[in-house]
C-alpha positions as MATLAB code, in Angstrom:
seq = 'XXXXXXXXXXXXXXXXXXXXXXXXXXXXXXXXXXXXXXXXXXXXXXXXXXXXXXXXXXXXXXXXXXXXXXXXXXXXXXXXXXXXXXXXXXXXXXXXXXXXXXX';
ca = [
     100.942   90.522   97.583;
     103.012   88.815   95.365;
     106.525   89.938   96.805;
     107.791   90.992  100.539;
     107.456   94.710  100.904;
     109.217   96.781  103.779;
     106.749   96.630  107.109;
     106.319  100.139  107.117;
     104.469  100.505  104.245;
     101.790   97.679  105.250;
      98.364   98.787  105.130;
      94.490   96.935  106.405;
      92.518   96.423  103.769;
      88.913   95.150  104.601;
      87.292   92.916  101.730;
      84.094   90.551  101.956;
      84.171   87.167  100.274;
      80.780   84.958  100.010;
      79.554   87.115  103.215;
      82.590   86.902  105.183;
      84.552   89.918  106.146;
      88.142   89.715  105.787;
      91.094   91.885  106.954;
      93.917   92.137  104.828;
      97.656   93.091  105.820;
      99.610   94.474  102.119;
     101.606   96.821  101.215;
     100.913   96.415   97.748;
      99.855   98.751   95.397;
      96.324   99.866   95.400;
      95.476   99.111   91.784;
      97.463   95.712   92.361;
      95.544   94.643   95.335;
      91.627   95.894   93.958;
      93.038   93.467   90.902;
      93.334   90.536   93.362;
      90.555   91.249   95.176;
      88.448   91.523   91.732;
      89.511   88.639   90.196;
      88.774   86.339   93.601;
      85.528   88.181   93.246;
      85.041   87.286   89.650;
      85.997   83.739   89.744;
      83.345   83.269   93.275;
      80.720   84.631   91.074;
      81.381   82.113   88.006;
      80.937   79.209   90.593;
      78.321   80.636   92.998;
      75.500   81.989   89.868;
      71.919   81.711   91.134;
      71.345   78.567   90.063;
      74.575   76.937   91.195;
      74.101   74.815   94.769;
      77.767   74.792   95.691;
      77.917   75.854   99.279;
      80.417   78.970  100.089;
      82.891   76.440  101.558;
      83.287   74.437   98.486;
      83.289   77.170   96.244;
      86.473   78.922   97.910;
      88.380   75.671   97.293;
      87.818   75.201   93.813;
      88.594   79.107   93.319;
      91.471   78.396   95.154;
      92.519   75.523   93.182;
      91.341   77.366   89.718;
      93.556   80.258   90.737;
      96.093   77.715   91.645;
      96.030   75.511   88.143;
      96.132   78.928   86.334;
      99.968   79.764   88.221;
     101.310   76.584   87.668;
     100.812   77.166   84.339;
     101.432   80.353   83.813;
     104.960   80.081   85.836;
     105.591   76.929   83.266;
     105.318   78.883   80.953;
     107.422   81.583   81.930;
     110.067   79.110   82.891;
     110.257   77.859   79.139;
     109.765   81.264   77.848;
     113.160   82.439   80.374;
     114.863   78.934   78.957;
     114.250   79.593   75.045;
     115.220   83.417   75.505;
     118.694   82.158   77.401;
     118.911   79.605   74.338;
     118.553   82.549   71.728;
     120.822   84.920   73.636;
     123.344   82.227   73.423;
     123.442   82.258   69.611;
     123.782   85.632   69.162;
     126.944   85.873   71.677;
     128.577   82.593   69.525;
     127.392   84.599   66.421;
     128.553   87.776   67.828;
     131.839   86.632   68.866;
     132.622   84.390   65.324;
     131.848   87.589   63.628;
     134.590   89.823   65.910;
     136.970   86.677   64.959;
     137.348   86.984   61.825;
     137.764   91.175   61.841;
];
């Protein structure tokens, strides 16, 4: 799901959102696709609770656009956590290499 994997290892994975079923083509993991399919669950259920009066339709979008917001910022912040790691690695080579100088 979240990278290619080799065709042969693709699987059909049945799932039911909101009273739809859905077949699903992965070859991820097991554990890694129950996780996607459990959080989709999880974040239908926060916006369809008994006394919500969202229809199904609207409710996919926002979970869609929930789960959306949420990587955006999580990939921000990996981004500027890859960018102040490179910065840090880049002061320990300078210090590194100033302390081989002067041996």
């Amino acid at each position: 799901m979240a990278e290619p994997r080799a065709r042969e290892q693709e699987r059909r994975i049945n799932v039911r959102f909101l009273g739809h079923e859905f077949v699903l083509t992965t070859a991820a993991p097991q554990e890694e696709v129950e996780e996607v399919i459990n959080l989709v669950q999880s974040q239908l259920a926060k916006l369809m609770h008994p006394s919500s009066k969202l229809i199904s339709e609207k409710a996919a979008i926002l979970t869609c656009l929930n789960l959306a917001g949420d990587y955006v910022r999580l990939k921000r912040e990996y981004e500027q956590a890859q960018l102040a790691q490179g910065a840090r690695v880049g002061r320990l080579t300078k210090r590194i290499e100033s302390y081989l100088d002067m041996l």
